[in-house]
TILOTI-834549 format. One line per 8 residues: number of its first residue (from 1); their letters; for each residue x, y, z of C-alpha. Coordinates in nm, 2 decimals. Layout:
! residues N
NUM> A> X,Y,Z ~ ... .
This chain:
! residues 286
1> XXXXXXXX> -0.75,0.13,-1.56 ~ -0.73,0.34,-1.26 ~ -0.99,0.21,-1.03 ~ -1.07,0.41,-0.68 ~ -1.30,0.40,-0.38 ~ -1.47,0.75,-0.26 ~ -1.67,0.88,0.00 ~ -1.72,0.88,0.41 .
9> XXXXXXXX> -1.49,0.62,0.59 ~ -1.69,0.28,0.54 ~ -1.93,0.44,0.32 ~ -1.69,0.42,0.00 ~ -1.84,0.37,-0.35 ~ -1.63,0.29,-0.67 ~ -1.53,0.54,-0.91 ~ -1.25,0.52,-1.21 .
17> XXXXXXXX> -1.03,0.75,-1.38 ~ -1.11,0.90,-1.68 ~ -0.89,1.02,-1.97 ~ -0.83,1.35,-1.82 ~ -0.76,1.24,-1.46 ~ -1.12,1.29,-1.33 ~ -1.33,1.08,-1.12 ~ -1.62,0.88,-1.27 .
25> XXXXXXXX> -1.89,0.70,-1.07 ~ -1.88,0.34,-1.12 ~ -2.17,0.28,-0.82 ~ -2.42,0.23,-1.14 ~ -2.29,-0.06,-1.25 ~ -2.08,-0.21,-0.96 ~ -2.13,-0.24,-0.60 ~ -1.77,-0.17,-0.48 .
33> XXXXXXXX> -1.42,-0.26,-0.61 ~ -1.41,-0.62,-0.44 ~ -1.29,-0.98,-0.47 ~ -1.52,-1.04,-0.74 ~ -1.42,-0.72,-0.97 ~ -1.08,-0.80,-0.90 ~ -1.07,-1.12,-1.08 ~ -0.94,-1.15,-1.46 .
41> XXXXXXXX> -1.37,-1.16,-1.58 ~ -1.45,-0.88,-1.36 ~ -1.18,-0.64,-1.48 ~ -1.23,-0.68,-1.85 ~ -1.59,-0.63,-1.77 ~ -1.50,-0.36,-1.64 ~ -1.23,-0.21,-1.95 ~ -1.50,-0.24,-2.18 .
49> XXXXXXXX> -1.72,0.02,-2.00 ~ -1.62,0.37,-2.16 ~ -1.55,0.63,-1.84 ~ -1.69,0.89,-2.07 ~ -2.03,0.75,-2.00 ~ -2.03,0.74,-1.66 ~ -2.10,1.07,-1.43 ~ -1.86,1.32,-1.34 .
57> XXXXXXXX> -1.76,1.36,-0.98 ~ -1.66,1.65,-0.81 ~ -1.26,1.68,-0.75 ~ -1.15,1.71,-0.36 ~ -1.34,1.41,-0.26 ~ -1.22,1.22,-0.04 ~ -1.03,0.88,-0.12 ~ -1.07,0.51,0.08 .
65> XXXXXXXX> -0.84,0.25,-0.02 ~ -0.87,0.16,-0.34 ~ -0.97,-0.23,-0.28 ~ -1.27,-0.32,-0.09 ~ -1.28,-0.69,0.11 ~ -0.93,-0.69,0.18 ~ -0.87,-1.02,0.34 ~ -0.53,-0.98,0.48 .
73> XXXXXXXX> -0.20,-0.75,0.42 ~ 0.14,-0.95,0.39 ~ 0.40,-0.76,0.41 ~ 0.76,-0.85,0.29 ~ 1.09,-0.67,0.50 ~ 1.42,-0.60,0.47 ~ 1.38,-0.64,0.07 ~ 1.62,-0.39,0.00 .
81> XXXXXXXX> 1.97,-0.38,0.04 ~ 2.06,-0.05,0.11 ~ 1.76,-0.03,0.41 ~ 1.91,-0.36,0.57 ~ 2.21,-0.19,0.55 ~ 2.07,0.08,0.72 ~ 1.94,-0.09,1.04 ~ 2.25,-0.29,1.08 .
89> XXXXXXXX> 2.04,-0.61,1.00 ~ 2.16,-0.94,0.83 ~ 2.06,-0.97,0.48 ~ 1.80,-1.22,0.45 ~ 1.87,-1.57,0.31 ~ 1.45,-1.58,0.21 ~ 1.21,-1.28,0.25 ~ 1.08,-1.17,0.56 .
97> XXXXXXXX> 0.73,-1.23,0.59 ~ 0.50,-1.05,0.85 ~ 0.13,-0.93,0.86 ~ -0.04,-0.60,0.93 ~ -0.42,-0.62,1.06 ~ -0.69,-0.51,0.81 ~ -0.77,-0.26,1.03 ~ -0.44,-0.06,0.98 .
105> XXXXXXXX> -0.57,0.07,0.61 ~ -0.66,0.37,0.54 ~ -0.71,0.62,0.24 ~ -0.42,0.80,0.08 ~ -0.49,1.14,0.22 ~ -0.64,1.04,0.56 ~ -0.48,1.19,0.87 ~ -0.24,0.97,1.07 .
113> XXXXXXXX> -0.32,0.96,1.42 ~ -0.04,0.81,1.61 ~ -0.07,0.56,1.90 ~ -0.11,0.69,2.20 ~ 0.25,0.82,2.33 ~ 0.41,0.73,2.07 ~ 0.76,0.86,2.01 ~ 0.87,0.61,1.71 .
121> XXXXXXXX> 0.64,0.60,1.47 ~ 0.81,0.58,1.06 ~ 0.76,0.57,0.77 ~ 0.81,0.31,0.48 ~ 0.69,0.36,0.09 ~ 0.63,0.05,-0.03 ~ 0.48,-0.06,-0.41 ~ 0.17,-0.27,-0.30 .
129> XXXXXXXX> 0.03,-0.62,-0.51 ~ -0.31,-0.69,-0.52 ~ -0.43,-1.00,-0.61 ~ -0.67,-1.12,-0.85 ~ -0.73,-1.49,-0.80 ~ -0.68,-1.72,-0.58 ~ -0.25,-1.84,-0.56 ~ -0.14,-2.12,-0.38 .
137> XXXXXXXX> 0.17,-2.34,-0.46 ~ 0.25,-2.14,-0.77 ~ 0.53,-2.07,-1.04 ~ 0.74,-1.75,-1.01 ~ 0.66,-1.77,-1.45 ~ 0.29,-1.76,-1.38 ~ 0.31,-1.51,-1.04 ~ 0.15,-1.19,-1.24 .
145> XXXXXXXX> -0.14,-1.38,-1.39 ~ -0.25,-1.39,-1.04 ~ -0.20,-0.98,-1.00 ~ -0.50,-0.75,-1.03 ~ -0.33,-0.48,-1.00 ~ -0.07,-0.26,-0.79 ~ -0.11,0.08,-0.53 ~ 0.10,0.25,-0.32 .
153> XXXXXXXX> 0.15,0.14,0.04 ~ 0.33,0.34,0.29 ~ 0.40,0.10,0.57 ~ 0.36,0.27,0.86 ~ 0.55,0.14,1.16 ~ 0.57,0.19,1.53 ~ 0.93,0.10,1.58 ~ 0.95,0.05,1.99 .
161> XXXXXXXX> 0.61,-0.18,1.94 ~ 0.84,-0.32,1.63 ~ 1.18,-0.38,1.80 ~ 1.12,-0.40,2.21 ~ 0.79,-0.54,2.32 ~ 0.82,-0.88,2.28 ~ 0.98,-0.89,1.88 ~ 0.63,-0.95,1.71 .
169> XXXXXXXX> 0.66,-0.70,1.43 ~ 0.25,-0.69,1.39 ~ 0.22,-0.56,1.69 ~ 0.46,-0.24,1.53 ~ 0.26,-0.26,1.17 ~ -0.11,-0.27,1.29 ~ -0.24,0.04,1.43 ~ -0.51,0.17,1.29 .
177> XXXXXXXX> -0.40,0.40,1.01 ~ -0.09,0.21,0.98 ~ -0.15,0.12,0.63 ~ -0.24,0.39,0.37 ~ -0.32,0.24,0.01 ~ -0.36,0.38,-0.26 ~ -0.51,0.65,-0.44 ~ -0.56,0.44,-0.69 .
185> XXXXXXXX> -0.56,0.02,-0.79 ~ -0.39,0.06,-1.12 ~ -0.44,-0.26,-1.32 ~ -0.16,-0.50,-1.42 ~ -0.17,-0.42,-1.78 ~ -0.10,-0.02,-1.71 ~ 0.27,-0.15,-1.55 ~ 0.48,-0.26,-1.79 .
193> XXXXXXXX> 0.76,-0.35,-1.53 ~ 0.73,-0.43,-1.19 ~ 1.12,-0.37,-1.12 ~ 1.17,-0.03,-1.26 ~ 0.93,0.23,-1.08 ~ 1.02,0.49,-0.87 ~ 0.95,0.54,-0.53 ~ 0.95,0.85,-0.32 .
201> XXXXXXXX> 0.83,1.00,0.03 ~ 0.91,1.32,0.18 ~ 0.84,1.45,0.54 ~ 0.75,1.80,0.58 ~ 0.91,1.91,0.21 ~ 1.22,1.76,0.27 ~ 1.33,1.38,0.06 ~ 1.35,1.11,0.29 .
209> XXXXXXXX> 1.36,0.81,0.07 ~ 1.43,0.75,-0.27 ~ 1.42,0.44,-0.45 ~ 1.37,0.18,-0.73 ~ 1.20,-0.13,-0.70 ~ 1.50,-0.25,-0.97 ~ 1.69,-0.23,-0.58 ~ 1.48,-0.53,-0.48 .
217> XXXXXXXX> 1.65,-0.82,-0.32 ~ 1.35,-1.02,-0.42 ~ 1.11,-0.91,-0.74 ~ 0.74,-0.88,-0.73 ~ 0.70,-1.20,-0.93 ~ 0.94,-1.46,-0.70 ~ 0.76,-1.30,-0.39 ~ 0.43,-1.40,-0.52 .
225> XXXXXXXX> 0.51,-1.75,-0.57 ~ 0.73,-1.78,-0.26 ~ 0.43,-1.65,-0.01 ~ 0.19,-1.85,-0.20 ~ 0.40,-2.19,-0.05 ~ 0.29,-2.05,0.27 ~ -0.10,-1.94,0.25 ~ -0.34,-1.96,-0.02 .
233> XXXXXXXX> -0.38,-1.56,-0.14 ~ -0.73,-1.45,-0.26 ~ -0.86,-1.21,-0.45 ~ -0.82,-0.86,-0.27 ~ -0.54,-0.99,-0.09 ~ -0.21,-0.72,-0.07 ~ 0.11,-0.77,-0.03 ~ 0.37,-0.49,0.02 .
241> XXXXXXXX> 0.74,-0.55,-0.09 ~ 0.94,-0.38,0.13 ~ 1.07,-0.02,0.18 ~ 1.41,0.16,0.01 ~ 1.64,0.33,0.20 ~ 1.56,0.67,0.41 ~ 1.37,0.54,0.74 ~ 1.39,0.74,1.04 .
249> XXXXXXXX> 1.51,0.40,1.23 ~ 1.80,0.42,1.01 ~ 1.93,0.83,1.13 ~ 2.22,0.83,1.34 ~ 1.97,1.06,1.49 ~ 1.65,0.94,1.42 ~ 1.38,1.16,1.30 ~ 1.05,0.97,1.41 .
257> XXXXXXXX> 0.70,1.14,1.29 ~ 0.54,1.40,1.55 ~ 0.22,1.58,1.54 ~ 0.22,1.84,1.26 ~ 0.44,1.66,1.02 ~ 0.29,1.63,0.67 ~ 0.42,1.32,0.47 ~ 0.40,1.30,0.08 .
265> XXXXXXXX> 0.50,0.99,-0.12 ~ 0.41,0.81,-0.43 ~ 0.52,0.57,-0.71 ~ 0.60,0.61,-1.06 ~ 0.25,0.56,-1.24 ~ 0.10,0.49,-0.96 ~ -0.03,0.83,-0.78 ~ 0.09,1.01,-0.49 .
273> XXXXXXXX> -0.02,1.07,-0.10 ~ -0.04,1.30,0.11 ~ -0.07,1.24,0.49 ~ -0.11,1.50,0.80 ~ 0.03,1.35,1.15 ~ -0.16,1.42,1.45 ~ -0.13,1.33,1.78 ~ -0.35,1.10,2.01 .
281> XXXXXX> -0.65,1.30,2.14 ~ -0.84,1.07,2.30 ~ -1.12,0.83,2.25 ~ -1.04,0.68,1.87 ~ -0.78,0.94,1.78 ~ -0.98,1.05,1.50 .
């Protein structure tokens, strides 16, 4: 399944895919795509509800994250080779754990509206886990029965905030917008291999990252089980595995985002974005 969340900004209701690509309404017989959809009962309630039933939506709407309830966003760096390489880091003995507030996500189309002054804001497409039920102290073997599903992340990241004010890199990860997800949750049993999808962004037309997540330094499943010896993840719970190479941190001359650059990325299976950049104006920003 390919589960989404539609609407006004904190007014999103649940909707699947259908067969043809289209969006259903799924507010009829759910109230949003939360903890308790997202566990293994709630899902194959839901695959057993035909989409075909359910009304048709209009296309253009707009798109929330995909996961409703989110309780925190762990975030894994320096995951692959060729980006550690890239920003003249050490490789990593363990994975790189950090957090990005639940107020950084955002829908995959929304406008990014960069902190104000901001001159090194990047970019980082990331394949995003969402869990299903609760993990703690668990086997890398048993990692996926814990998965609801997987989205697209692009981890958005203010690098000066990242690298020179005081070397918290929440403080770079967390601003509002800062975490795109989705379009869609696609369920575990729609990806057939965690470490061979595609991944791809672009800024303004022109490729800035290419990748595989067969690239990983550490796989979807061993990340699972390594974070859960650390916190307990619940249900609605993502965790983002790290970016390939291609950031603008890594140009000899790096190309940060500026108002008026469009990025688009995506994931093999898993849908594509497509995000305007604006600058601060004020107020919110948006």
């Amino acid at each position: 399944m390919k589960l989404v969340r539609y609407g006004a900004k904190g007014r999103e209701k649940p909707g699947i895919l259908d067969n043809a690509g289209h969006i259903r309404d799924l507010s009829g017989r759910i109230s949003d795509i939360g903890p308790d959809v997202l566990s293994p009962e709630g899902l194959t309630a839901l695959a057993d509800i035909d989409p075909e039933s359910l009304p048709l939506l209009d296309d253009g709407l707009r798109l929330g994250p995909p996961v409703a309830g989110v309780g925190k966003v762990v975030a894994i760096g320096w995951n692959y080779a060729e980006h550690v390489a890239e920003t003249n880091t050490p490789p990593p003995s363990e994975p790189l754990i950090f957090t990005k507030a639940v107020t950084s996500l955002a829908g995959p189309n929304d406008t990014l509206v960069l902190p104000k002054g901001s001159t090194h804001t990047d970019h980082e497409v990331e394949l995003a886990v969402v869990i299903g039920k609760p993990a703690l102290y668990i086997e890398e073997t048993a990692s996926l029965d814990h998965v609801a599903g997987y989205a697209v992340m692009n981890d958005v990241s203010e690098r000066e905030y990242q690298k020179n004010r005081g070397g918290q890199f929440v403080k770079g990860k967390s601003f509002d917008g800062f975490g795109p997800l989705g379009p869609w949750l696609v369920t575990r049993d729609e990806v057939k291999d965690t470490q061979d999808l595609d991944l791809w962004l672009d800024v303004n037309g022109r490729r800035r990252q290419t990748g595989n997540t067969s690239m990983m330094t550490f796989t979807v499943p061993f990340l699972i089980s390594y974070v859960s010896q650390f916190m307990t993840l619940m249900p609605g719970d993502v965790v983002t595995t790290g970016t390939p190479p291609g950031v603008a941190f890594g140009m000899d001359s790096p190309e940060y985002l500026k108002d008026g650059d469009v990025m688009t990325l995506g994931a093999e299976g898993l849908g594509e974005q497509r995000i305007e950049v604006r600058a601060w104006n004020g107020g919110t920003g948006r």
